[in-house]
DSSP file (Angstrom, degrees, kcal/mol; ACC not computed):
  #  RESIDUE AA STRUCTURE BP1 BP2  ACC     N-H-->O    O-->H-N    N-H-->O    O-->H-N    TCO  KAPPA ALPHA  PHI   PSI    X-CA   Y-CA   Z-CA
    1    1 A X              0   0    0      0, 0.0    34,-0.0     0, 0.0    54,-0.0   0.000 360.0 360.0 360.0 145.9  118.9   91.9   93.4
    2    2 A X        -     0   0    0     53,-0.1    54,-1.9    37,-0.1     2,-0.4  -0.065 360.0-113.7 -79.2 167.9  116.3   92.5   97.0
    3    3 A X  E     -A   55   0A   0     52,-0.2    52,-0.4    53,-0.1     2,-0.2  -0.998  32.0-145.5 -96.9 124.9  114.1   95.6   96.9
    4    4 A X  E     -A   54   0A   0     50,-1.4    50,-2.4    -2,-0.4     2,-0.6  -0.570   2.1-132.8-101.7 145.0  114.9   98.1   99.2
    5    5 A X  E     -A   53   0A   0     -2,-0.2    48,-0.2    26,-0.2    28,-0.1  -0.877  15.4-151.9-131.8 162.5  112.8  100.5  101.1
    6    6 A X        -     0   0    0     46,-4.8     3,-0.4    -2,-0.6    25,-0.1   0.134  37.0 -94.9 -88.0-157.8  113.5  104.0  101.4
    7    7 A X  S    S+     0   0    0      1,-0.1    -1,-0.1    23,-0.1    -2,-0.0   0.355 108.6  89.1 -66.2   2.1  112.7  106.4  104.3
    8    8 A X        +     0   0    0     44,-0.3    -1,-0.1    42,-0.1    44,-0.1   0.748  65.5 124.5 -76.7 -28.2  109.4  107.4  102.4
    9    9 A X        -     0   0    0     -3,-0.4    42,-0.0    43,-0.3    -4,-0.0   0.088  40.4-179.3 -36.1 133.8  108.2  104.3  104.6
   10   10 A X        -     0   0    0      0, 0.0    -1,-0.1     0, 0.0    20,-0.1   0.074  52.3-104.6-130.4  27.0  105.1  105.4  106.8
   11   11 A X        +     0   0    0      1,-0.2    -2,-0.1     2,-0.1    19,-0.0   0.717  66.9 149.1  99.7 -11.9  104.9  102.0  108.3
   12   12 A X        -     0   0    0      1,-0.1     2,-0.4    19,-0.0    -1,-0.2   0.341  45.6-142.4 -57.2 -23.6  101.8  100.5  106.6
   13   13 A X    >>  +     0   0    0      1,-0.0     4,-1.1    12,-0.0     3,-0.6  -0.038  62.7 126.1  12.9  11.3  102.7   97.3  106.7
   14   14 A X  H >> S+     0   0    0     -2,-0.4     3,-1.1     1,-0.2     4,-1.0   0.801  76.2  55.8  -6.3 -68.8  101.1   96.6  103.1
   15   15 A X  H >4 S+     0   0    0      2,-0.2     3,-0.7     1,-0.2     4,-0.3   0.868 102.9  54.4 -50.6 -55.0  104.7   95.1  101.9
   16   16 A X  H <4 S+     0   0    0     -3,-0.6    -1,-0.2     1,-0.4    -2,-0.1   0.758 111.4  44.7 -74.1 -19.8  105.0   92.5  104.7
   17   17 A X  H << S+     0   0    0     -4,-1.1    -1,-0.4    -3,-1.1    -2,-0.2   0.842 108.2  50.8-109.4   7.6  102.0   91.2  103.9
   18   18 A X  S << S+     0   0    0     -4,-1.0     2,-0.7    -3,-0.7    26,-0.3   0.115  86.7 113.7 -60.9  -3.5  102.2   91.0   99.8
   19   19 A X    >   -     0   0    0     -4,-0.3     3,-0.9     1,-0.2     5,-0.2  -0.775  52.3-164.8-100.7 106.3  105.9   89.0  100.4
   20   20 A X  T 3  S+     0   0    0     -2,-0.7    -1,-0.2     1,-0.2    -4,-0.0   0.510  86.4  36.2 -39.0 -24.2  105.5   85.6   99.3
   21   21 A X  T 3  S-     0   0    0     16,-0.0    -1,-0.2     0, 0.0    -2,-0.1   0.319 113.2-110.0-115.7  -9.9  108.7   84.3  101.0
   22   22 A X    <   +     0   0    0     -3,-0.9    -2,-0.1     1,-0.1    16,-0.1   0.846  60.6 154.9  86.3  11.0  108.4   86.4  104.0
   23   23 A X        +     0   0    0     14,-0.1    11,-1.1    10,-0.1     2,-0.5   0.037  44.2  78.1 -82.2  26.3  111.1   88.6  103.4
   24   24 A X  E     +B   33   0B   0      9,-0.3     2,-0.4    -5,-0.2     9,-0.2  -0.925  44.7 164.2-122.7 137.7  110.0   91.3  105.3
   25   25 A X  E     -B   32   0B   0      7,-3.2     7,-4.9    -2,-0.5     2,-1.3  -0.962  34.7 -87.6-161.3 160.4  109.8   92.4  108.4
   26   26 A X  E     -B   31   0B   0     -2,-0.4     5,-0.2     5,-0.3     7,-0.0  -0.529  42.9-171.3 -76.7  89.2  109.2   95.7  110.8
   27   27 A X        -     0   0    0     -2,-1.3     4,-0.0     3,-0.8    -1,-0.0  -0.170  40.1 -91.9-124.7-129.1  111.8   97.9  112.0
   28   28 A X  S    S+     0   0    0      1,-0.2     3,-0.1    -2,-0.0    -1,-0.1   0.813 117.9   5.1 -80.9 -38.6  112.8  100.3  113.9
   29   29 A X  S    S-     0   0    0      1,-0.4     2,-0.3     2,-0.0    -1,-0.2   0.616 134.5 -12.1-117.3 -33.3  112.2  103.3  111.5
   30   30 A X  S    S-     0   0    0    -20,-0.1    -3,-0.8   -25,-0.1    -1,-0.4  -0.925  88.8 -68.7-148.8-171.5  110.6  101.6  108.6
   31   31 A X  E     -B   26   0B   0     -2,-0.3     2,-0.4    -5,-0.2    -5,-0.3  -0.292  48.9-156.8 -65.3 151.1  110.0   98.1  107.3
   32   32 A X  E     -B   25   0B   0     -7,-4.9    -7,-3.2   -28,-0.1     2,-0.4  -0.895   4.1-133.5-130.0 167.2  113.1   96.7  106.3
   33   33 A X  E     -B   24   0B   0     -2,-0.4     2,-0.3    -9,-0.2    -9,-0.3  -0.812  17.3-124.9-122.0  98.9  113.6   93.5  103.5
   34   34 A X    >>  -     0   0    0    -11,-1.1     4,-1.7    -2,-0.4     3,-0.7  -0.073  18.2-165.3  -1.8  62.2  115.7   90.5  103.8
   35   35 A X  T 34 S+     0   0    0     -2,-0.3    -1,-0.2     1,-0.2     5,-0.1   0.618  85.0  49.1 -81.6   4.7  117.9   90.3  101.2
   36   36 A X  T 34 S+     0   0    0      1,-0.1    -1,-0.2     3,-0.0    -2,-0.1   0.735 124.9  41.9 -82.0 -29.7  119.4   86.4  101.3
   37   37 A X  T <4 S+     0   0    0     -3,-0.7     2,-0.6   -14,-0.1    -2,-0.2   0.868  93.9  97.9 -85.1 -39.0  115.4   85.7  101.6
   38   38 A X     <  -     0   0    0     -4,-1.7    -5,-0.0   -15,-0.2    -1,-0.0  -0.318  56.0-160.3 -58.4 105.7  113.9   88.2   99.0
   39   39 A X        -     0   0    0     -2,-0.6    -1,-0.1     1,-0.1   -37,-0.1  -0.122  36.4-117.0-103.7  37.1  113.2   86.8   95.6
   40   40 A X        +     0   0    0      1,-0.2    -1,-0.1     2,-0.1    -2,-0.1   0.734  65.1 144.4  72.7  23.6  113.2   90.1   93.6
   41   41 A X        -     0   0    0      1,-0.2    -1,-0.2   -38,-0.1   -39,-0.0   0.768  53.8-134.9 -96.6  -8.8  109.3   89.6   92.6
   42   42 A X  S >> S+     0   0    0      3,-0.1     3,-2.2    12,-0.1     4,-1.4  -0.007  71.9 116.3  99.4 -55.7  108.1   92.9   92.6
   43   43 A X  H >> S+     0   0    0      1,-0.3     3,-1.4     2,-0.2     4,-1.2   0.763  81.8  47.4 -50.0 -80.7  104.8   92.2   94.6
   44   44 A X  H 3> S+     0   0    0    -26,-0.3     4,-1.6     1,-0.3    -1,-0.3   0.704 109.8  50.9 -35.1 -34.3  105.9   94.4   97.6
   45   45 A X  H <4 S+     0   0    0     -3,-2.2     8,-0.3     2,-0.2    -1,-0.3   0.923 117.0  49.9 -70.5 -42.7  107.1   97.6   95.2
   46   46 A X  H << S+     0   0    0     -3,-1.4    -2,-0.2    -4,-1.4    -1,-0.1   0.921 106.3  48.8 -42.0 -69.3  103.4   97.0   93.8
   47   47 A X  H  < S+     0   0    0     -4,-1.2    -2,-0.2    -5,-0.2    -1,-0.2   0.918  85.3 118.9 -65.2 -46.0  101.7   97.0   96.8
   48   48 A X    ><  -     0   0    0     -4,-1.6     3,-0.6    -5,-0.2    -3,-0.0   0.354  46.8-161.0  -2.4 102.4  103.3  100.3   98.1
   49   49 A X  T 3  S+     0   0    0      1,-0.2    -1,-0.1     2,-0.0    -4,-0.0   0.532  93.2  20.1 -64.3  -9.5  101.0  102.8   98.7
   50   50 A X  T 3  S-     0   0    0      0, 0.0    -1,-0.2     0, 0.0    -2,-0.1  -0.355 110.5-107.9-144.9  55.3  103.4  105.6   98.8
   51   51 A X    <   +     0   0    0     -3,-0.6    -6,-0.1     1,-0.2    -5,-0.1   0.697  66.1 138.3  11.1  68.9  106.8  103.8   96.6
   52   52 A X        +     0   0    0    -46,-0.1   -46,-4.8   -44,-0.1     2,-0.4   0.206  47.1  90.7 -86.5   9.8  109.3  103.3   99.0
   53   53 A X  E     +A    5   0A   0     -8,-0.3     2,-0.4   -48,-0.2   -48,-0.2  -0.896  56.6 155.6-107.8 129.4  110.0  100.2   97.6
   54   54 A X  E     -A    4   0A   0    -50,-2.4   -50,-1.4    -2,-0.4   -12,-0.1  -0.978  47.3 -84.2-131.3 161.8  112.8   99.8   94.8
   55   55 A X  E      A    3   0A   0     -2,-0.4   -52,-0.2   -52,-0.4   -53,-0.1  -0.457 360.0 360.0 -39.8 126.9  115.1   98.0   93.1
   56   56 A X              0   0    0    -54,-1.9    -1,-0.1   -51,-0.0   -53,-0.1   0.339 360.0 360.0 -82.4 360.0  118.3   97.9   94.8
């Protein structure tokens, strides 16, 4: 299952650049994750400096 991030997002762009596969990307209101590309590893939830990233 992808990770999702919430609205807590401020935008840091930390996540995008922890994602081994590149499943991440910048949008409109916060970073948003790929989920057919996202291979569930946890590095992006990790790096979060304020946990907007979870398990979906």
């Amino acid at each position: 299952m992808a990770r999702v991030i919430s609205d807590e997002c401020v935008k840091c762009g930390t996540c995008e650049a922890e994602c081994p596969v590149s499943a991440i990307s910048e949008g409109e209101d916060t970073y948003v994750v790929d989920a057919d590309s996202c291979i569930d590893c946890g590095a992006c939830e990790a790096a979060c400096p304020v946990g907007a990233i979870s398990e979906a």
